[in-house]
N, CA, C and O atoms as a DFTB+ gen file, in Angstrom:
636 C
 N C O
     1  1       7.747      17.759       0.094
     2  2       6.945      16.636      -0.332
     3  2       7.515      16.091      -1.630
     4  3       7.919      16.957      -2.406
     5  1       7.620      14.913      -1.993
     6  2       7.910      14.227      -2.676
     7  2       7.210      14.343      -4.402
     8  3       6.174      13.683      -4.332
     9  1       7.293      14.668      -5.266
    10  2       6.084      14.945      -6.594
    11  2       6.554      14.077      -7.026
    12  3       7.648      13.669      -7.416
    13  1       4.598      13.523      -6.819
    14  2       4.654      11.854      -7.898
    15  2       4.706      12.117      -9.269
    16  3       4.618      13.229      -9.789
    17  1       4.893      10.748      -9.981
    18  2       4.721      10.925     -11.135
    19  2       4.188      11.774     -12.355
    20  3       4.541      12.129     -13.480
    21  1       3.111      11.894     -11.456
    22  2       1.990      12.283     -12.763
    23  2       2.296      13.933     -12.692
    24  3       2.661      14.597     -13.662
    25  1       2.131      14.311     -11.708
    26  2       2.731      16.316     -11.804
    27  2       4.388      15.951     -12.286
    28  3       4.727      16.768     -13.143
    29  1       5.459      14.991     -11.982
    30  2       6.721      15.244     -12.479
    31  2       6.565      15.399     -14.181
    32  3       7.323      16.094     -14.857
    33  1       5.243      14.482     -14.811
    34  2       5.483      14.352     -15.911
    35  2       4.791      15.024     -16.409
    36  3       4.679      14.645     -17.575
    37  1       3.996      16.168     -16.153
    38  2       3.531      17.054     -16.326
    39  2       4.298      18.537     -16.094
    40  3       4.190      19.697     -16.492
    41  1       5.011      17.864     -15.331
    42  2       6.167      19.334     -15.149
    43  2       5.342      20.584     -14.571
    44  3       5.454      21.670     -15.139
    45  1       4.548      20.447     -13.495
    46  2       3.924      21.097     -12.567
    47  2       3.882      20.839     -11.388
    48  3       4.122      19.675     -11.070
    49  1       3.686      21.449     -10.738
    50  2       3.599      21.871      -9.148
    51  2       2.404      20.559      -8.461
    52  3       1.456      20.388      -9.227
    53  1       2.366      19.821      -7.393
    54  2       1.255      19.342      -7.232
    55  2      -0.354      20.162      -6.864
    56  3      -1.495      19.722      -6.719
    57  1       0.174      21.374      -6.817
    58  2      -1.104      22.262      -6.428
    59  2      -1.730      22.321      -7.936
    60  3      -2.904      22.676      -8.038
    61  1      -0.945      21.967      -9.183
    62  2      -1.606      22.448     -10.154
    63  2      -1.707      21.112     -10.877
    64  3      -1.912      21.039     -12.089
    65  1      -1.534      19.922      -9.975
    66  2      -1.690      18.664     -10.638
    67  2      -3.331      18.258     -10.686
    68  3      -4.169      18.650      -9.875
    69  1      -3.636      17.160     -12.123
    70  2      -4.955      17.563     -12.364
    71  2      -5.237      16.008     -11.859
    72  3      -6.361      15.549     -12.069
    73  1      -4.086      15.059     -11.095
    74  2      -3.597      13.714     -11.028
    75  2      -4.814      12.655     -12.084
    76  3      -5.434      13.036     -13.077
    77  1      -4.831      11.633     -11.603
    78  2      -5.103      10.433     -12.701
    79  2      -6.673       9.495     -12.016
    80  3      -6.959       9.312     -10.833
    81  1      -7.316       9.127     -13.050
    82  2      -8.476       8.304     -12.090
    83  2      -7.336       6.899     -11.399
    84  3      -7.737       6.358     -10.369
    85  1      -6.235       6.493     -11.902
    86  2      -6.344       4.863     -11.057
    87  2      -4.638       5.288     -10.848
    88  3      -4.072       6.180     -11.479
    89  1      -4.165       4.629     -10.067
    90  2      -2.658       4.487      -9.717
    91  2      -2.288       3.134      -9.558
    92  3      -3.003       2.311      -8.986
    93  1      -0.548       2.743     -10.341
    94  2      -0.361       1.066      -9.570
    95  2       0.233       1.299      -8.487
    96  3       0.556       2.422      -8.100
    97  1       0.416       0.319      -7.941
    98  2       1.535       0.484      -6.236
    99  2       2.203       1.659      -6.495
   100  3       2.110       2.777      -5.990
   101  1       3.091       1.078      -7.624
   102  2       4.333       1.585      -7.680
   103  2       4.670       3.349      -7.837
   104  3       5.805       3.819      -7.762
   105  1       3.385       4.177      -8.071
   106  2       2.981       4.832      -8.385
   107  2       2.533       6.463      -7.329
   108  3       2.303       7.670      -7.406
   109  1       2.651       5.329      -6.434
   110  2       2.036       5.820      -4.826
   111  2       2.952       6.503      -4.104
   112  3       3.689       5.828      -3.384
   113  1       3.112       7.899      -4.122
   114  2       4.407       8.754      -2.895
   115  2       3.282       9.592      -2.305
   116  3       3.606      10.741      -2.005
   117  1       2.241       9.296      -2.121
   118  2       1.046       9.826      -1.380
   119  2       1.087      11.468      -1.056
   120  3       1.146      12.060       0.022
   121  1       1.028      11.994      -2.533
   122  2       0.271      13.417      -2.652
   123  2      -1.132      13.667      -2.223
   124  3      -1.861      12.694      -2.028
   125  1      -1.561      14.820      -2.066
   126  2      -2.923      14.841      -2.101
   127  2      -3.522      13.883      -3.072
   128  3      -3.994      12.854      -2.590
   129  1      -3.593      14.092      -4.667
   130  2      -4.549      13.543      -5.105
   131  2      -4.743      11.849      -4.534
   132  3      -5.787      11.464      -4.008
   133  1      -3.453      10.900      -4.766
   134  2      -3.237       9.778      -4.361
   135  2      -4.192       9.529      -2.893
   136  3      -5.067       8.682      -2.716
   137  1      -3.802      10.342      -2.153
   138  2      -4.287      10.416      -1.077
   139  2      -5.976      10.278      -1.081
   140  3      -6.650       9.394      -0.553
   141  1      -6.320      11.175      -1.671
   142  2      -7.626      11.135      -1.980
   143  2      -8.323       9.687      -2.872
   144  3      -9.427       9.144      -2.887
   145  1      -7.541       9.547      -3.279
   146  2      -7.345       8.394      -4.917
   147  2      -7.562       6.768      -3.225
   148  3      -8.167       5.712      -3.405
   149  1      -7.053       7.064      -2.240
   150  2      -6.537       5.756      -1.402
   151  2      -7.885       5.658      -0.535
   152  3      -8.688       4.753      -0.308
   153  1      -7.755       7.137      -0.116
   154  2      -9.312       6.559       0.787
   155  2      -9.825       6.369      -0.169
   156  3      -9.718       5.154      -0.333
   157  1     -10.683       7.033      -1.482
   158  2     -11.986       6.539      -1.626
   159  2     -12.023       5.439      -1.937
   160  3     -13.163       5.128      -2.282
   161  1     -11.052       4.336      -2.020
   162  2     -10.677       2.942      -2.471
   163  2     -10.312       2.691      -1.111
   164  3      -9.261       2.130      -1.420
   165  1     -10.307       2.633       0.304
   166  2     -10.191       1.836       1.313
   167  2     -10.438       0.530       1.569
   168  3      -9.730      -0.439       1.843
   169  1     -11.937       0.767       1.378
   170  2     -12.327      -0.354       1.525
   171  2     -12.004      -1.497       0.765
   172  3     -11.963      -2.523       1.445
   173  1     -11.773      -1.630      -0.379
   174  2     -10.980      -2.218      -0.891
   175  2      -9.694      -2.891      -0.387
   176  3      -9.672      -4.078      -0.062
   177  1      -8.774      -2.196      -0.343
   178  2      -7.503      -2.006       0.264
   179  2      -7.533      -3.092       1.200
   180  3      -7.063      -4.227       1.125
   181  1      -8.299      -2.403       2.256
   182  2      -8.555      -3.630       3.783
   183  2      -9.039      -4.846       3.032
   184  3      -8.727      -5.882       3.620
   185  1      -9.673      -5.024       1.969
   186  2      -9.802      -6.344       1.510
   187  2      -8.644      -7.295       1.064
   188  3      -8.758      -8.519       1.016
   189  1      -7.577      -6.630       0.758
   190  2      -6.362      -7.148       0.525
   191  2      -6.437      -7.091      -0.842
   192  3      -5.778      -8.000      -1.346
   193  1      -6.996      -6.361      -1.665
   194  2      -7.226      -6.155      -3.134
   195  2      -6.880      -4.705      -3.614
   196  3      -7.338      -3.739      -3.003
   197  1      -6.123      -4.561      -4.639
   198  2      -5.858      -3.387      -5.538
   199  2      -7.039      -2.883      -6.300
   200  3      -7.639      -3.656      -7.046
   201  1      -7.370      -1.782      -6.178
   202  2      -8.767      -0.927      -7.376
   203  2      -8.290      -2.011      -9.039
   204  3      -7.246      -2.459      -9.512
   205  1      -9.434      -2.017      -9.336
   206  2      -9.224      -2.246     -10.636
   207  2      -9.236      -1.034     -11.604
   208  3      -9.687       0.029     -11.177
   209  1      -8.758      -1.118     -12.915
   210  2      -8.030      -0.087     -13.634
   211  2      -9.540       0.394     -14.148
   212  3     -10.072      -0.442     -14.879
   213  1     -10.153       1.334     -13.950
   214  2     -11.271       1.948     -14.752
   215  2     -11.627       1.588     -16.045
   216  3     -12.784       1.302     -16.352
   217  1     -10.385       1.587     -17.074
   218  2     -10.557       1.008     -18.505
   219  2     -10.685       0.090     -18.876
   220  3     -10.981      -0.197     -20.035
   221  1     -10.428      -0.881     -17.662
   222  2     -10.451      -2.277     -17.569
   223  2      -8.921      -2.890     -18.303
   224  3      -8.840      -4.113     -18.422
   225  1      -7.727      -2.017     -18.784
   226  2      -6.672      -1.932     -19.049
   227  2      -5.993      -2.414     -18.327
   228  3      -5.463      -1.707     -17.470
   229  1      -5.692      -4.028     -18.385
   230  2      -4.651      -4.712     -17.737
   231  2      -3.467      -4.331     -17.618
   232  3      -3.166      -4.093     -18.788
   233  1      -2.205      -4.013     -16.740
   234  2      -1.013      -3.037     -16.228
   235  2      -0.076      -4.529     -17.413
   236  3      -0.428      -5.708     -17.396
   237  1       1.014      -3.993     -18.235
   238  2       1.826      -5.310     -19.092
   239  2       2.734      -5.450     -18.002
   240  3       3.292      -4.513     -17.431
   241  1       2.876      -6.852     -17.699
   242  2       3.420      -8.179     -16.683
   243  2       4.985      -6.999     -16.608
   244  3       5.477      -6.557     -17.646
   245  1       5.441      -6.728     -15.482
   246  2       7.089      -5.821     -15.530
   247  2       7.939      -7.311     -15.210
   248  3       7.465      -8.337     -14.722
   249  1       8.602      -7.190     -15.421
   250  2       9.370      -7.748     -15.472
   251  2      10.467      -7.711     -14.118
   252  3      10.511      -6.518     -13.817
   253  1      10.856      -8.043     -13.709
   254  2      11.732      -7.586     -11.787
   255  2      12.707      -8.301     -11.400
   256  3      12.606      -9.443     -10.951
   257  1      13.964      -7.520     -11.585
   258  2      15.232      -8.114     -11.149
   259  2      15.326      -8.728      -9.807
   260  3      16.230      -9.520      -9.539
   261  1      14.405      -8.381      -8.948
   262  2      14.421      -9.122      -7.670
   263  2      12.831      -9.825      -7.591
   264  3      11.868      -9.278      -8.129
   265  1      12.721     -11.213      -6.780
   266  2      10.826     -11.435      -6.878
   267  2      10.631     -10.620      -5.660
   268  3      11.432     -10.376      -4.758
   269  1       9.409     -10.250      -5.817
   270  2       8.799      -9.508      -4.447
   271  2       8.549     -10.476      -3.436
   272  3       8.041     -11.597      -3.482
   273  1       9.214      -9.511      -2.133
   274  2       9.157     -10.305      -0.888
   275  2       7.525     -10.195       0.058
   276  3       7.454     -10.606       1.216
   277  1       6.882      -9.867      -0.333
   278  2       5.173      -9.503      -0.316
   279  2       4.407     -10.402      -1.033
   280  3       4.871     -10.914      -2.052
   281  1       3.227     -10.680      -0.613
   282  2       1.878     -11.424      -0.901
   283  2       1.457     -10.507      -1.797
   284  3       1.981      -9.403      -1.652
   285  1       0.726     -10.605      -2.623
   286  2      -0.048      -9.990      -3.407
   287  2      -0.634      -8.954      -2.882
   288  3      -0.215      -7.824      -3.131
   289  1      -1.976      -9.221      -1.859
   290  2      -2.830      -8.872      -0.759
   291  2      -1.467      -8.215       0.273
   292  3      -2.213      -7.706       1.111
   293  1      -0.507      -7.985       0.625
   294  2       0.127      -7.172       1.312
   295  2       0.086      -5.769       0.830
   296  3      -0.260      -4.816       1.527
   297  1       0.590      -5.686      -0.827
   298  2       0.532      -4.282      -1.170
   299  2      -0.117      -3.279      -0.360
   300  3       0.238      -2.453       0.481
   301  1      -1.608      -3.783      -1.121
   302  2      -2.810      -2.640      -0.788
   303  2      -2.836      -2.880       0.680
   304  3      -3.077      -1.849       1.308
   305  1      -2.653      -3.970       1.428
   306  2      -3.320      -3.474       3.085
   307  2      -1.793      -2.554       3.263
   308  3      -1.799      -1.327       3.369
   309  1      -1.039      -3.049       3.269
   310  2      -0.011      -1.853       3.520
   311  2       0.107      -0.656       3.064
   312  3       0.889       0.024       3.727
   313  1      -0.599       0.117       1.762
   314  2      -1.092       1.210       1.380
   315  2      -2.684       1.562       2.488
   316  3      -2.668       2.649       3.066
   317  1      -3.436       1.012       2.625
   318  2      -4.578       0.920       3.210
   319  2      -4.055       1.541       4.409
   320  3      -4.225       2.741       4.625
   321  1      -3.114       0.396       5.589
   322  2      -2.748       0.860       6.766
   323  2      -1.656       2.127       6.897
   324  3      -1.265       2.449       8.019
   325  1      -1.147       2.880       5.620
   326  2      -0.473       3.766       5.905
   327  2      -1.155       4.850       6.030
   328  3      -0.731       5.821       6.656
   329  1      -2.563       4.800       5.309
   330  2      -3.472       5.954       5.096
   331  2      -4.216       5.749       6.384
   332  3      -4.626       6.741       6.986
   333  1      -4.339       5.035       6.662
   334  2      -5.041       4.879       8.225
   335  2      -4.220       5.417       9.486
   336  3      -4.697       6.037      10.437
   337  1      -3.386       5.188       9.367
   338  2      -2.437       5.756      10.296
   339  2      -1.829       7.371      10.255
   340  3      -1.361       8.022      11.188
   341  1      -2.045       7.822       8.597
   342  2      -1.633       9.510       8.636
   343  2      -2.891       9.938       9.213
   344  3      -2.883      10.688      10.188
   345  1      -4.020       9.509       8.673
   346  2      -5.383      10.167       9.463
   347  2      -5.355       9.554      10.798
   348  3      -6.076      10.274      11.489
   349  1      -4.930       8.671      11.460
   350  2      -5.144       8.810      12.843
   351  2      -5.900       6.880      12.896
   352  3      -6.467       6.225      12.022
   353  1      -5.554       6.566      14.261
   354  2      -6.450       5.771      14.893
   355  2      -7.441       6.213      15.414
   356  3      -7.402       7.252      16.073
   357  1      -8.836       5.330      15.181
   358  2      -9.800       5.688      16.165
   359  2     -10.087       5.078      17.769
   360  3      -9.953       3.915      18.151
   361  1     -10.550       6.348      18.601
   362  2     -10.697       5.693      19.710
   363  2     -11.744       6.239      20.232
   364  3     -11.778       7.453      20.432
   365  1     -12.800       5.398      20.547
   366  2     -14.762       5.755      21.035
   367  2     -14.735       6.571      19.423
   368  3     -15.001       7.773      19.402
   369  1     -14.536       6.136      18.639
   370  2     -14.930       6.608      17.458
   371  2     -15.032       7.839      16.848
   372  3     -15.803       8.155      15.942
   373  1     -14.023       8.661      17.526
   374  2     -12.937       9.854      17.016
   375  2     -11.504       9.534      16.637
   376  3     -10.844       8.594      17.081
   377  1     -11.229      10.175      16.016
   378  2      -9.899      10.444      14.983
   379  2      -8.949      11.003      16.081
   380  3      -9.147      12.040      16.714
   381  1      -7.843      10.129      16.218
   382  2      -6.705      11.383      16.934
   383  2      -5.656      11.946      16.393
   384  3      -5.095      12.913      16.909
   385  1      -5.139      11.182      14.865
   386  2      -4.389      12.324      14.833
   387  2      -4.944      13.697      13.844
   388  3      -4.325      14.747      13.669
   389  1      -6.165      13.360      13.331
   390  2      -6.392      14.615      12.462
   391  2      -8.286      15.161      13.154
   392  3      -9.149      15.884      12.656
   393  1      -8.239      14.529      14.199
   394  2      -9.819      14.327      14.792
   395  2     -10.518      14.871      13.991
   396  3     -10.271      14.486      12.848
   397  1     -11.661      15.951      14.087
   398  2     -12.601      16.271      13.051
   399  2     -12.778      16.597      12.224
   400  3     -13.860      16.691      11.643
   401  1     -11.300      17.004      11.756
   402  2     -10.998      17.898      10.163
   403  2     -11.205      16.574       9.172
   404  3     -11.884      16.579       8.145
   405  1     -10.337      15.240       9.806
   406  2     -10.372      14.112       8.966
   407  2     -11.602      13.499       8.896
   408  3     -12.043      13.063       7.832
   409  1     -12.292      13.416      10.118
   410  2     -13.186      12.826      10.095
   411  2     -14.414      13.276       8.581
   412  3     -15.293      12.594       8.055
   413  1     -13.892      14.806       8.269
   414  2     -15.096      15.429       7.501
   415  2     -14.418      15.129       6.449
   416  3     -15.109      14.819       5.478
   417  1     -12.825      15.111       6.250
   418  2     -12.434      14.420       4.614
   419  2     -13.365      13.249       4.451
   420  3     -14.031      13.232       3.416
   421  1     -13.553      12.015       5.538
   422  2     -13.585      10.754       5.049
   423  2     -14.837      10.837       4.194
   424  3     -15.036      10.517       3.023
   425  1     -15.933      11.571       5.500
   426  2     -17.089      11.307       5.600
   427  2     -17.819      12.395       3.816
   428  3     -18.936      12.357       3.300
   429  1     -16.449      13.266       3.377
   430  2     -16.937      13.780       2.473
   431  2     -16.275      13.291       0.979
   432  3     -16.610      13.613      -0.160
   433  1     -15.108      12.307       1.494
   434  2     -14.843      11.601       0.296
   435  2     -15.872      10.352       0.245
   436  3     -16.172       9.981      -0.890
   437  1     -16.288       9.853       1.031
   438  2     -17.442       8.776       1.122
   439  2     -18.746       9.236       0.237
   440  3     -19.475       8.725      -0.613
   441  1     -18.638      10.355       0.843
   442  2     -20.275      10.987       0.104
   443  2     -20.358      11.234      -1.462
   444  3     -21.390      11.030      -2.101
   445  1     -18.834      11.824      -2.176
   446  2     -18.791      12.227      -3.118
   447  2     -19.466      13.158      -3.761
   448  3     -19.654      14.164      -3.077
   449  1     -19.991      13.195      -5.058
   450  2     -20.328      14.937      -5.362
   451  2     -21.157      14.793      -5.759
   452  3     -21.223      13.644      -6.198
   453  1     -22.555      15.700      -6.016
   454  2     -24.056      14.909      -6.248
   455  2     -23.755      15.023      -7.919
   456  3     -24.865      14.755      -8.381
   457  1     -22.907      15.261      -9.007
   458  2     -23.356      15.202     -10.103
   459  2     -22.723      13.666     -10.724
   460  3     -23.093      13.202     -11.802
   461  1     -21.459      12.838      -9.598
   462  2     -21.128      11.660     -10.336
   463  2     -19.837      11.373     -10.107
   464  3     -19.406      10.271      -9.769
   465  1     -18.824      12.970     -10.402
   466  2     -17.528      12.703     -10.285
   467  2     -16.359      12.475      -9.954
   468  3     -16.735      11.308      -9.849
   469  1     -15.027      12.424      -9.613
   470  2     -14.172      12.458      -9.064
   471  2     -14.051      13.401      -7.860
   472  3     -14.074      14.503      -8.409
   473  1     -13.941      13.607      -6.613
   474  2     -13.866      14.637      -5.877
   475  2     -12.320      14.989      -6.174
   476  3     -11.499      14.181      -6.608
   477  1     -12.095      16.208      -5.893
   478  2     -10.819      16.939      -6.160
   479  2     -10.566      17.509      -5.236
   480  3     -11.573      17.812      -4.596
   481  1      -9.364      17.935      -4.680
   482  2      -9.131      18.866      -3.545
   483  2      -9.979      20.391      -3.280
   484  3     -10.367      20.778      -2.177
   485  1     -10.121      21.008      -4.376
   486  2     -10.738      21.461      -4.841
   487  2     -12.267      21.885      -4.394
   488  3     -12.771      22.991      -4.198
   489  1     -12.843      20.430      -4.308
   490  2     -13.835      20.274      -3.810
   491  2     -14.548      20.352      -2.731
   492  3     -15.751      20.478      -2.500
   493  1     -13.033      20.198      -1.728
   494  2     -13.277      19.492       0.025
   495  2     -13.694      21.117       0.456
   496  3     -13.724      22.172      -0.178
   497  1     -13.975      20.760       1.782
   498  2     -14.078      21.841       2.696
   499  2     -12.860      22.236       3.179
   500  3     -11.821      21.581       3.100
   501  1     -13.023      23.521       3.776
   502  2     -11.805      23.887       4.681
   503  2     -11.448      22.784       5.877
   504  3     -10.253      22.582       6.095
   505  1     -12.148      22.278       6.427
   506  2     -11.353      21.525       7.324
   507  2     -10.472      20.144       6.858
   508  3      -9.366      19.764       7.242
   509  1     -11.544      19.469       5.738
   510  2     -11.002      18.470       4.656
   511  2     -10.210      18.673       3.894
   512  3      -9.902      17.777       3.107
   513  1      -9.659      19.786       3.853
   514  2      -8.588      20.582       2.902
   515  2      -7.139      20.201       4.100
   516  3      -6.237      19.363       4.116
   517  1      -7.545      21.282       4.946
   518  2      -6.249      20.956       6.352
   519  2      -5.716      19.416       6.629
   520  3      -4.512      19.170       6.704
   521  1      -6.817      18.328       6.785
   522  2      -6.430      17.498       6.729
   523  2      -5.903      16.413       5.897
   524  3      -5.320      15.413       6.317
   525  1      -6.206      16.754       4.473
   526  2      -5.633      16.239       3.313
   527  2      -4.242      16.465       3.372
   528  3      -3.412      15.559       3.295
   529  1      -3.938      17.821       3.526
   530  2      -2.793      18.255       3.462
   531  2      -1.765      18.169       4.702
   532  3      -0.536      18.134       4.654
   533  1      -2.392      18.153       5.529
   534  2      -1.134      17.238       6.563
   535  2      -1.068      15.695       6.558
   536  3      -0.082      15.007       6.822
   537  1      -2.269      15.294       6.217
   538  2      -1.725      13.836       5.682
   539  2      -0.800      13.492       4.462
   540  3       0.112      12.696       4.688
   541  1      -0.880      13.811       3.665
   542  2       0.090      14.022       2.566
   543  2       1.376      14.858       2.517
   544  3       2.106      14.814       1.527
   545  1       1.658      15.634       3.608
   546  2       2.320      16.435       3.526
   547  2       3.800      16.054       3.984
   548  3       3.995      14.953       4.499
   549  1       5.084      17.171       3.756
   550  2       6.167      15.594       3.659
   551  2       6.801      15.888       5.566
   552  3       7.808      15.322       5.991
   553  1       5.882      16.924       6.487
   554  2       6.276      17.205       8.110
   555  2       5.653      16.657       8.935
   556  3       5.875      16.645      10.146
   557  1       4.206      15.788       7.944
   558  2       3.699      14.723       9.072
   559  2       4.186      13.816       9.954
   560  3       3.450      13.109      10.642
   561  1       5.549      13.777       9.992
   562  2       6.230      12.729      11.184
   563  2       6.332      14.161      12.142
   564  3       5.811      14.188      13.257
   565  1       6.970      15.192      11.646
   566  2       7.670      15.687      12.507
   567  2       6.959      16.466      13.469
   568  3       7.404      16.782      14.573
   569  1       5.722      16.795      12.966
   570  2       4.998      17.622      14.329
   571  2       3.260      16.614      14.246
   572  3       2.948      15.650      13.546
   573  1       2.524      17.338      15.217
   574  2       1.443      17.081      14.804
   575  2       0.361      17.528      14.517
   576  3       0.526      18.747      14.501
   577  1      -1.015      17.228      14.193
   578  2      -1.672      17.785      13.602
   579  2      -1.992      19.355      14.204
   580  3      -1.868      20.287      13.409
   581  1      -2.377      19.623      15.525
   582  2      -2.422      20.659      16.018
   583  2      -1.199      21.792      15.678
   584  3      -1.310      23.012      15.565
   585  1      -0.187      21.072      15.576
   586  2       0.924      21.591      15.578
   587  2       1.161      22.578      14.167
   588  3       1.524      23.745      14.013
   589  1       0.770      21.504      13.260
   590  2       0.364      21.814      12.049
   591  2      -0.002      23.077      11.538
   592  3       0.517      24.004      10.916
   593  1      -1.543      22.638      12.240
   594  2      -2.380      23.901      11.676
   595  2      -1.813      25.196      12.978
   596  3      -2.120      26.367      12.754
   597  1      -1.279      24.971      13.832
   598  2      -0.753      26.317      14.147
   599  2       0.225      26.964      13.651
   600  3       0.297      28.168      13.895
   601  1       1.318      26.267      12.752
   602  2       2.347      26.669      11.627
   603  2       1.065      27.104      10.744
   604  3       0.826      28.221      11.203
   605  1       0.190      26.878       9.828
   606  2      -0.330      27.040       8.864
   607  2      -1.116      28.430       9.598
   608  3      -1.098      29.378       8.814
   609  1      -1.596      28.658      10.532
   610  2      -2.268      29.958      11.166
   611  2      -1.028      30.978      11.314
   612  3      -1.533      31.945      11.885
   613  1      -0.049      31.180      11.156
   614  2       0.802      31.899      11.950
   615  2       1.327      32.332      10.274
   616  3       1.252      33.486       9.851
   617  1       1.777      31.336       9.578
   618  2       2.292      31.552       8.314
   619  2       1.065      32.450       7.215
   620  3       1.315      33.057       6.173
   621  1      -0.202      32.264       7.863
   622  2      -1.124      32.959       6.722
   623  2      -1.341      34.391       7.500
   624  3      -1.987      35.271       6.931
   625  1      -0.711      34.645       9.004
   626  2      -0.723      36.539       9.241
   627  2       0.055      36.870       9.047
   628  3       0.132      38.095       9.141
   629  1       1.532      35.975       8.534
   630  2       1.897      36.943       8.182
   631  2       2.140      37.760       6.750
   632  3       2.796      38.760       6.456
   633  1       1.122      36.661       5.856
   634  2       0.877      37.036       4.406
   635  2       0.216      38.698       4.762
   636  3      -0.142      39.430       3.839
């Protein structure tokens, strides 16, 4: 897997990354936290709109040797539709590629935590855990979710 920014510049592991409340595009190699950071901002996203910065801390204008070949509103739906697609399309209103494990990330990043705060990996359940982590993870092309968690069952007997 790829370590974004914020664990590179922390010079830790992403398991021990504590990641950030807001991310820009540019920012995005979709770790867990990010990951987590994308759904709970979906809806958004599908709006064709970027989260706004928590601090209300405007990002300073970069400057770009090339202009971007993207709409504004492309970014985020194209962040939006990539996260839609590691968790799966729905069909009769199940999940196929991460079916109920994801379904309980969404439905438990939706819910959030009764005291206010950020949910953290940390936080999720075991099945919302599995599916965080094959969505983010850098073998999600190569097998699939079942596939997955039967590498992840096989690798923890023989701990």
């Amino acid at each position: 897997m790829t370590v974004c920014k914020t664990c590179f510049k922390q010079h830790c592991r992403w398991k021990d990354c504590i990641g950030k409340s807001w991310y820009a595009p540019s920012e995005i190699f979709f770790c867990s936290h990010q990951c987590l950071w994308l759904i709970s901002n979906l809806d958004t996203l599908l709006e064709g709109n970027w989260p706004i910065h928590p601090e209300g801390v405007a990002e300073a204008p970069r400057t770009q040797k090339m202009p971007s070949h993207h709409a504004p509103y492309e970014t985020a739906e194209m962040h939006a539709g990539e996260i839609e697609a590691r968790i799966g399309k729905r069909l009769n209103g199940r999940l196929l590629n991460t079916g109920v494990s994801g379904q309980v990330l969404i439905e438990q990043i939706k819910n959030g935590l009764p005291d206010g705060r950020d949910i953290t990996r940390d936080d999720l359940l075991s099945p919302a855990k599995d599916a965080l982590d094959y969505i983010s993870g850098w073998s999600r092309r190569g097998q699939t979710f079942a596939q997955f968690m039967e590498y992840r069952r096989r690798k923890e007997t023989r701990r």
